[in-house]
N, CA, C and O atoms as a Tinker XYZ file with bonds, in Angstrom:
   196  protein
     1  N    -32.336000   -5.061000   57.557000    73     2
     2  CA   -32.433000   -5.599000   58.892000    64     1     3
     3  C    -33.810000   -5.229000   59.444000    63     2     4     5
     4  O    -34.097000   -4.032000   59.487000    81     3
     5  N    -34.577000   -6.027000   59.816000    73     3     6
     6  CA   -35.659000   -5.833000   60.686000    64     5     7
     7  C    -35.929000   -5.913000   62.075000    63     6     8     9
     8  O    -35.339000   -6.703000   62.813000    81     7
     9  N    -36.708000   -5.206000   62.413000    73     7    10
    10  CA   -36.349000   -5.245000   64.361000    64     9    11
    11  C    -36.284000   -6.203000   65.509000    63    10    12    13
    12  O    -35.966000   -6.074000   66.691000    81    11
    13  N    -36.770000   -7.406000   64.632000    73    11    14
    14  CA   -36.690000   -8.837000   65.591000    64    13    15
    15  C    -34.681000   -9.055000   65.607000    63    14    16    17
    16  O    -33.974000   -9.416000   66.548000    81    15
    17  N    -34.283000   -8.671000   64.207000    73    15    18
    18  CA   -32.356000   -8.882000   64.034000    64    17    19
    19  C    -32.185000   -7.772000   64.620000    63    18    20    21
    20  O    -31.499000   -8.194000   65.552000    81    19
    21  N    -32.295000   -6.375000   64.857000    73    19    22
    22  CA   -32.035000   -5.514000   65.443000    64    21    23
    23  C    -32.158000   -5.830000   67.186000    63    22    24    25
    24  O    -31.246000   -5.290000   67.812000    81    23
    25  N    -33.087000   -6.572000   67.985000    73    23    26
    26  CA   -33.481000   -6.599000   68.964000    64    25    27
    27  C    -32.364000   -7.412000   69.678000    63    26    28    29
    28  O    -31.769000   -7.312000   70.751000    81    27
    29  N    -32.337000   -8.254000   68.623000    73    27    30
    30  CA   -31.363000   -9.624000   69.179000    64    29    31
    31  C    -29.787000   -9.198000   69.115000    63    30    32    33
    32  O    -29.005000   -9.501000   70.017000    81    31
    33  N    -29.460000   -8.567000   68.115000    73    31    34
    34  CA   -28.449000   -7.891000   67.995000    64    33    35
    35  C    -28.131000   -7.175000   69.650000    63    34    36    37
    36  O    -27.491000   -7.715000   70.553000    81    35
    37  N    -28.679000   -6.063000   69.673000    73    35    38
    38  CA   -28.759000   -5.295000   70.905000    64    37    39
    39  C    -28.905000   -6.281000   72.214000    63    38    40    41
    40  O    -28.471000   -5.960000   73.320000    81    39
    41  N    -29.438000   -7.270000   71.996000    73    39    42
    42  CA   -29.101000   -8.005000   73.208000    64    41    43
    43  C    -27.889000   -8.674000   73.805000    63    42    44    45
    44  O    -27.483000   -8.886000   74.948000    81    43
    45  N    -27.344000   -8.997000   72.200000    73    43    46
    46  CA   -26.100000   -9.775000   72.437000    64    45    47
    47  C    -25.217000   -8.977000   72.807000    63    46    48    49
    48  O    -24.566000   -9.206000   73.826000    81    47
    49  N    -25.029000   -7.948000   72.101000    73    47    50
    50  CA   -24.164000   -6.009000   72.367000    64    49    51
    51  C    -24.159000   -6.236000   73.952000    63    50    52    53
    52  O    -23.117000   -6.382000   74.590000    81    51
    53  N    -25.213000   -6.248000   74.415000    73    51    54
    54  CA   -25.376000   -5.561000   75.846000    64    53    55
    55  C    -25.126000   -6.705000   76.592000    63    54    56    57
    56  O    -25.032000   -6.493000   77.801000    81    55
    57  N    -24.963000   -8.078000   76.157000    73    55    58
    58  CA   -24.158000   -9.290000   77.299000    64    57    59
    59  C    -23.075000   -8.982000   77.539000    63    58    60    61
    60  O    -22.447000   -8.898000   78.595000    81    59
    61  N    -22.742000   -8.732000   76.120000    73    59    62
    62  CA   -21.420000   -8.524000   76.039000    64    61    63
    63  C    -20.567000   -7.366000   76.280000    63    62    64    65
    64  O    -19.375000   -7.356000   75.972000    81    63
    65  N    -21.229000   -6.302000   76.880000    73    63    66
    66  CA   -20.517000   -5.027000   77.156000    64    65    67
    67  C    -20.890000   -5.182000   78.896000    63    66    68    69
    68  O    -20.524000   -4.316000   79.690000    81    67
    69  N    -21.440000   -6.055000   79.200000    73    67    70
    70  CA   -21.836000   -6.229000   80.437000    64    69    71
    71  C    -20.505000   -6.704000   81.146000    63    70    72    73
    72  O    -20.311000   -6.339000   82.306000    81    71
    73  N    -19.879000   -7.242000   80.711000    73    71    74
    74  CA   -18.717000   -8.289000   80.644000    64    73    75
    75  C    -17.595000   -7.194000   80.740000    63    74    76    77
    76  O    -16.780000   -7.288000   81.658000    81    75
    77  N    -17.521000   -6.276000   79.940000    73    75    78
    78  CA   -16.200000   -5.497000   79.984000    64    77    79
    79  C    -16.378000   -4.264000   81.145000    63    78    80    81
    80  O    -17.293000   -3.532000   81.522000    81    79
    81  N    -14.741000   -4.513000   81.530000    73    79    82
    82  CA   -14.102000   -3.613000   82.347000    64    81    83
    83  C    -14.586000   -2.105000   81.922000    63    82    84    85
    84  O    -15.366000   -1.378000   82.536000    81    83
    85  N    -14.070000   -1.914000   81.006000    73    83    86
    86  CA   -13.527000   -0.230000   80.722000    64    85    87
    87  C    -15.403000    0.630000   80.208000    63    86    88    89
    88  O    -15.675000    1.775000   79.846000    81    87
    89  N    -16.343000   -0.686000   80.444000    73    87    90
    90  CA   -17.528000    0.096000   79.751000    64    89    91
    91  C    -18.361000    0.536000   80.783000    63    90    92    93
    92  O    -18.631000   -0.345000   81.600000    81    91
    93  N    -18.810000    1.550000   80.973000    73    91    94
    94  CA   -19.409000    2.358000   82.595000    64    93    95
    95  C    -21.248000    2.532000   82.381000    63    94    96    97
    96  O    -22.066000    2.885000   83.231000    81    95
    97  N    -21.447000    2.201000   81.158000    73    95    98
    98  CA   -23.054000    2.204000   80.514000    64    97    99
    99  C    -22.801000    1.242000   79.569000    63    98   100   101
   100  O    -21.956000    1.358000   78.682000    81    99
   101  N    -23.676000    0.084000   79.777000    73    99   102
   102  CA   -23.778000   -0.853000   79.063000    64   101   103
   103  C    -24.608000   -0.740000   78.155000    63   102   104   105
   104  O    -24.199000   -0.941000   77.012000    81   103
   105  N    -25.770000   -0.451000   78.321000    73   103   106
   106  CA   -26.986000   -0.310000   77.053000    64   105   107
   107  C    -26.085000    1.137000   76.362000    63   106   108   109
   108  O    -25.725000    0.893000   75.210000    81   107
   109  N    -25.753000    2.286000   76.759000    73   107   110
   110  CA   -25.334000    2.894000   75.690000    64   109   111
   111  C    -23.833000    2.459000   74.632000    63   110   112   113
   112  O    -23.615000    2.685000   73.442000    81   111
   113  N    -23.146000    1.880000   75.509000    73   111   114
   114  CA   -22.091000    0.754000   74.408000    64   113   115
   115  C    -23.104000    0.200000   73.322000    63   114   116   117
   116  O    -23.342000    0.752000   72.247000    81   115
   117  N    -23.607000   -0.866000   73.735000    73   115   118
   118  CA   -24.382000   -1.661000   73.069000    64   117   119
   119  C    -24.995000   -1.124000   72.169000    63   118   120   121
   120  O    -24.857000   -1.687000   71.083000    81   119
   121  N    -25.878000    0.102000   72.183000    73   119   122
   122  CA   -26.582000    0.822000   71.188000    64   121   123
   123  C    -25.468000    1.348000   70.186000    63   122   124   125
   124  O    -25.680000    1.155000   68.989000    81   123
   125  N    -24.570000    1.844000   70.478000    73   123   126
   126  CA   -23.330000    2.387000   69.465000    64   125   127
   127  C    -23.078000    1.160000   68.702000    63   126   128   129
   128  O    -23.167000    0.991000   67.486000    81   127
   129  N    -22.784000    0.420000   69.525000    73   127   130
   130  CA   -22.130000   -0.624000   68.359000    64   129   131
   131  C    -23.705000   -1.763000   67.449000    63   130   132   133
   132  O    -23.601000   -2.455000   66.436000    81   131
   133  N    -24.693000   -1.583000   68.127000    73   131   134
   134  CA   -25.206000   -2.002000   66.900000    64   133   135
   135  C    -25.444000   -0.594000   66.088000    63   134   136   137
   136  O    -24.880000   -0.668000   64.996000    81   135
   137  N    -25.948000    0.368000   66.237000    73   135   138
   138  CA   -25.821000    1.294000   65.416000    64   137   139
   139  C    -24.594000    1.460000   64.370000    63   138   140   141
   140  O    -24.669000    1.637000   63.154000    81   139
   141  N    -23.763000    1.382000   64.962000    73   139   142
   142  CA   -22.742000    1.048000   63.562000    64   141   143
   143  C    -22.585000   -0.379000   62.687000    63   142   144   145
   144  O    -21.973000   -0.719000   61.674000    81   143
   145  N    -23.153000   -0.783000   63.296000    73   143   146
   146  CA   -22.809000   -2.195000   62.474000    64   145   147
   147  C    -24.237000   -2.012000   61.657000    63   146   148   149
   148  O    -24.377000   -2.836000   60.753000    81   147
   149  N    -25.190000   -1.180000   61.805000    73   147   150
   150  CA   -26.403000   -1.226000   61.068000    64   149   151
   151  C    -26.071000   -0.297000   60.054000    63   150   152   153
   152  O    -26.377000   -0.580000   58.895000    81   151
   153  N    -25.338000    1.052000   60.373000    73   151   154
   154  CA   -24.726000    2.012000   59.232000    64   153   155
   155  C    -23.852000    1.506000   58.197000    63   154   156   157
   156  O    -23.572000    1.983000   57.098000    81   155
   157  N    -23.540000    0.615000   58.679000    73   155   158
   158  CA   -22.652000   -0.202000   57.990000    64   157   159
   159  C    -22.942000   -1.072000   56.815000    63   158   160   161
   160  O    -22.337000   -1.420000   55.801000    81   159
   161  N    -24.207000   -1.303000   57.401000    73   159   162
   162  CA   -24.494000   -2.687000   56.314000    64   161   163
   163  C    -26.060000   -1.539000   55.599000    63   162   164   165
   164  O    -27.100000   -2.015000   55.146000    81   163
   165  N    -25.824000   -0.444000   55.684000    73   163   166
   166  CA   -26.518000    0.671000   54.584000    64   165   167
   167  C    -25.907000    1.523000   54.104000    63   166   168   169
   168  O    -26.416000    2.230000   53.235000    81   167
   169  N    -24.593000    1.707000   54.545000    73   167   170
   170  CA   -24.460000    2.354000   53.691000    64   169   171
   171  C    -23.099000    2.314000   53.186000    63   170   172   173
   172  O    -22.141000    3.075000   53.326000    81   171
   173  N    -23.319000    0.914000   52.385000    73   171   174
   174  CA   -21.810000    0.207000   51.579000    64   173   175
   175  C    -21.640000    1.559000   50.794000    63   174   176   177
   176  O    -22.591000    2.177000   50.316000    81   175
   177  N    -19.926000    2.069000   50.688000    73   175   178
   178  CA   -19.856000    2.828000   49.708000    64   177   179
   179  C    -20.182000    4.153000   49.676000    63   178   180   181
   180  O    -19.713000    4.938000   48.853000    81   179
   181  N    -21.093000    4.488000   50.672000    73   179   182
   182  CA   -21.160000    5.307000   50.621000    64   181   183
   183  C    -19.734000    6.769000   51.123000    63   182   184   185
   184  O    -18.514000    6.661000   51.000000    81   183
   185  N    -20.532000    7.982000   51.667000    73   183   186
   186  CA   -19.578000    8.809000   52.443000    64   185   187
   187  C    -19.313000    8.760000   53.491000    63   186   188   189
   188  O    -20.270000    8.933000   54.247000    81   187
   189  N    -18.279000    8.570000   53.996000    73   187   190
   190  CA   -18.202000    8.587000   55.563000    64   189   191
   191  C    -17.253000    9.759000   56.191000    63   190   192   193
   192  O    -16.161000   10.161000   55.788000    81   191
   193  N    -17.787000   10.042000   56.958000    73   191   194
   194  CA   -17.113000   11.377000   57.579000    64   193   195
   195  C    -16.349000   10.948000   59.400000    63   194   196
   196  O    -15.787000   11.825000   60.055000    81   195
């Protein structure tokens, strides 16, 4: 993933957490969940704790 898909990613995250009730920080939702969806797609298989 490169940071132009990372950027856009995080943008869409943060429309969309903009939107929900139960989320009280939107950019930090947003950063979690692309952060996992980026751990995700590195590290197939790997360990997860």
């Amino acid at each position: 993933m490169n940071l132009d898909e990372a950027k856009e990613l995080l943008e869409k995250e943060y429309e969309r957490a903009q939107t929900l009730a139960y989320v009280n920080d939107p950019l930090a939702f947003a950063l979690y969940q692309v952060w996992k969806k980026v751990d995700r797609r590195h590290n197939k298989g790997g360990v997860r704790c």
